[in-house]
N, C-alpha and C positions, 0 to 999 in steps of 0.2 A: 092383723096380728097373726104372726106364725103358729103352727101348732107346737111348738115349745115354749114362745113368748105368752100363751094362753096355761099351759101347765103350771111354768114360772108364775104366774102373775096368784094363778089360784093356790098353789103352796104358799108365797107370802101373805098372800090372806089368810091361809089357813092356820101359819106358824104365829100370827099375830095375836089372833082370837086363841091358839093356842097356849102363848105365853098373859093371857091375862091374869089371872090367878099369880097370887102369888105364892113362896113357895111352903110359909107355912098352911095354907088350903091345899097346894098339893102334895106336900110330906105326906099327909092323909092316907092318901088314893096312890103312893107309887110304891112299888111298879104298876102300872095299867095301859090297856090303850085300845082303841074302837077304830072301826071299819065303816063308814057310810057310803053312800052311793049321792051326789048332788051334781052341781053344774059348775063349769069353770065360769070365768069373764065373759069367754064371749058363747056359752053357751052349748058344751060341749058335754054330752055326760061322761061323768068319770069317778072314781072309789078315793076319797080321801081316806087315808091312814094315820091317826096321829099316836104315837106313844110316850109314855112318860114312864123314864126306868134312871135310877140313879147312877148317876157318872161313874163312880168305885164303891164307897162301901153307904152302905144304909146311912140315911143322916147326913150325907153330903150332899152335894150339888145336883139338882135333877137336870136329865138332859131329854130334852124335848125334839122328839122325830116326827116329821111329819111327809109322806107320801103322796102324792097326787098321780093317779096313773087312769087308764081307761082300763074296761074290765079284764080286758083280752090278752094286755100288754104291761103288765105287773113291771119286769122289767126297765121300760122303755119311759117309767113315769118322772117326775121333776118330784125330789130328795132334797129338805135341808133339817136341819139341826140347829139347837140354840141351848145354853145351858141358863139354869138359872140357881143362884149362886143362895146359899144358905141365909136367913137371916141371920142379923146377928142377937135378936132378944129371942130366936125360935128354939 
């Protein structure tokens, strides 16, 4: 596995367990968002990023960011985004 197929692979894990919540638990807590330090796939250490900050205005749709990068190379890390969409009884 390449060292960007290993970034990739640890951001969709990371965007996954990100979006489990749904979005009345995170209407809660957004805007937010935390910095750890863990391992990719195939064992690599690196700083996951995940934030949760609302799309446009408060009460809409949260959009979920998530970061994967090594410590050095903020820049150069694997970036996706997912939004999660209001309920309709929230």
């Amino acid at each position: 596995m390449s060292f960007q197929e290993d970034l990739d692979a640890a951001a969709r894990e990371e965007i996954d367990r990100a979006c489990t919540l749904g979005w009345k638990e995170l209407a809660l807590h957004t805007p937010w968002g935390d910095t750890y330090e863990g391992f990719t796939p195939g064992g690599r250490e690196v700083c996951f990023e995940r934030s949760y900050l609302w799309e446009g205005e408060a009460g809409g749709e949260i959009r979920v960011e998530v970061n994967v990068y090594e410590p050095h190379a903020f820049e150069e890390g694997a970036r996706l985004t997912r939004s999660i969409a209001r309920e309709i009884d929230a």
